[in-house]
C-alpha positions in Angstrom: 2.6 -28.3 -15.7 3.9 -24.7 -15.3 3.6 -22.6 -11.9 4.6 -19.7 -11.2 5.5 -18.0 -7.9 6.8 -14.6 -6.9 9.9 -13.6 -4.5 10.5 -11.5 -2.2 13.8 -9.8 -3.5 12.9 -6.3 -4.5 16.1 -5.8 -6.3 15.2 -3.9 -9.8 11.3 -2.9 -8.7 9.9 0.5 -8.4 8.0 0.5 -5.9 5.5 4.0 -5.0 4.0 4.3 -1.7 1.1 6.5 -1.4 0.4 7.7 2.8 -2.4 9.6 4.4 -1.1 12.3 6.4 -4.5 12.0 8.4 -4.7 9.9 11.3 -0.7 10.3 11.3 0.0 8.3 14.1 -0.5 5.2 12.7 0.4 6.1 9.3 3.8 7.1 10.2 4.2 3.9 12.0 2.9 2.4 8.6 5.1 4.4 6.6 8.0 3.2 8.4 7.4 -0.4 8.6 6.7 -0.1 4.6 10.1 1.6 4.0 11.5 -0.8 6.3 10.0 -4.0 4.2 11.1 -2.3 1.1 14.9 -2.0 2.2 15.2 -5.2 3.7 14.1 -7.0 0.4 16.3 -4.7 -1.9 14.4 -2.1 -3.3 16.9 0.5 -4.2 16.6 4.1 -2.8 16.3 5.5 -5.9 13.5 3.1 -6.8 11.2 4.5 -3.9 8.7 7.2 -4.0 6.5 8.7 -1.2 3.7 10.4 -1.9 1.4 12.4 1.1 -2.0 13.1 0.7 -4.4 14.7 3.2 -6.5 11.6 3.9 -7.2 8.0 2.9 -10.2 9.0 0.5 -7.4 11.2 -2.1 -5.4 7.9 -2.0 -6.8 6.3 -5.7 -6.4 10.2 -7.3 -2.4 10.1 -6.2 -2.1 6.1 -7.1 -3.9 6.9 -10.5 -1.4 9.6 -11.6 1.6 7.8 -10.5 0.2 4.8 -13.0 0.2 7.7 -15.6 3.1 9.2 -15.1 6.5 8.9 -16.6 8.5 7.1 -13.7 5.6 4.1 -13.3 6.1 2.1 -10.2 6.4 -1.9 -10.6 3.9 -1.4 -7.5 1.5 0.8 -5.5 1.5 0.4 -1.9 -1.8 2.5 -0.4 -1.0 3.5 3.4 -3.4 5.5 5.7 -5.8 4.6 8.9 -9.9 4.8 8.5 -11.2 4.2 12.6 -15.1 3.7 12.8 -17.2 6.9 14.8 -20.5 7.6 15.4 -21.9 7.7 11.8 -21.3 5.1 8.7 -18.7 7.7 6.9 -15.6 5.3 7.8 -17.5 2.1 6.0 -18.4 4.5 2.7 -14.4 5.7 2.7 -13.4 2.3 3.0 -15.8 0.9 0.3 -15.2 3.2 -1.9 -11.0 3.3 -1.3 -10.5 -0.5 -1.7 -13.4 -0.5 -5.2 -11.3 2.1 -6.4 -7.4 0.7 -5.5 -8.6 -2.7 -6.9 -9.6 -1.2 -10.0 -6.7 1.2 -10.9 -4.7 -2.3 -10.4 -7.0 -3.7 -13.0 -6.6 -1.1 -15.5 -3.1 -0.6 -14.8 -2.1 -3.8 -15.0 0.5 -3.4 -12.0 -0.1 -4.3 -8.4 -2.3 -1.7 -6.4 -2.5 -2.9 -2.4 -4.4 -1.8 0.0 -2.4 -1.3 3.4 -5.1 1.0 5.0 -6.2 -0.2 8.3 -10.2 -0.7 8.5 -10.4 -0.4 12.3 -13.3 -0.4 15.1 -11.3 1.0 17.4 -8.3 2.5 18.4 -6.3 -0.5 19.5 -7.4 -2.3 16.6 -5.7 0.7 14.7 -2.7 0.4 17.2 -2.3 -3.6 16.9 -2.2 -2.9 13.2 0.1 0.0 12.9 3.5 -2.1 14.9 2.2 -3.7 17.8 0.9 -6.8 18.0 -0.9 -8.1 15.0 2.7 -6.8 13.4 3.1 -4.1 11.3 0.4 -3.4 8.3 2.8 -1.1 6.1 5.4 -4.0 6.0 3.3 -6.9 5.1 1.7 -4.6 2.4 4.9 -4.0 0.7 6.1 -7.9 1.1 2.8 -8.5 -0.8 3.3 -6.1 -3.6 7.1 -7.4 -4.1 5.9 -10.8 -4.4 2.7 -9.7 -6.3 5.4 -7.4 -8.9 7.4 -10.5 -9.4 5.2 -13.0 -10.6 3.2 -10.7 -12.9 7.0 -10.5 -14.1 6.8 -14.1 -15.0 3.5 -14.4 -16.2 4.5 -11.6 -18.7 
């Protein structure tokens, strides 16, 4: 029997992270925790990339010329906060965001993941973005690490 498993050591990965500048007060929390994960489990400076974009809906755009371009990430970490209002726009962005992420990882072949928060409410957003229920940004990019590694293997 064969089985493979990933790590957690980022040493050798490029790793992109693509952030929503909307809603920035989680998604700088986010941003940070992602960085955070990312240093901790040896991803090299010069092996990270931050890209902004306006909101969570230009995410797949960003992550789909990063997998195009010439310095192609091991991994895609998607960042940003989507909070439910009065009408159903929050449910079509995030329907349409996580379609889209999980089939530019498809196509790609590399790990796309999807560290937006889908919240109710503003505390879910909070609980999500560092307090709490931990931090969403950092458990996104432990994820793609382990995700990058064992697609290393199976290669």
């Amino acid at each position: 029997m064969q089985e493979f498993a990933g790590n957690l050591s980022g040493q050798g990965l490029r790793l992109a992270i693509v952030v929503s500048r909307f809603n920035a007060l989680f998604t700088e929390p986010l941003l940070q925790g992602a960085l955070d994960a990312a240093r901790r489990h040896g991803v090299g400076e010069d092996a990270l990339t931050v890209v902004r974009v306006p909101g969570a809906n230009e995410i797949p755009l960003a992550v789909s010329a990063l997998l195009k371009g010439p310095a192609r990430p091991d991994a895609v970490v998607a960042l940003g906060a989507v909070i439910d209002g009065a009408t159903d726009h929050a449910m079509l962005i995030n329907t349409a965001l996580a379609r889209a992420l999980s089939q530019l990882g498809l196509d790609g072949g590399v790990p796309v993941l999807n560290g937006v928060i889908a919240a109710h409410t503003l505390d879910q957003a909070i609980e999500r973005a560092g307090s709490k229920a931990g931090n969403k940004g950092f458990d996104t990019v432990c994820a793609a690490i382990e995700t990058a590694n064992v697609l290393r293997q199976l290669r």
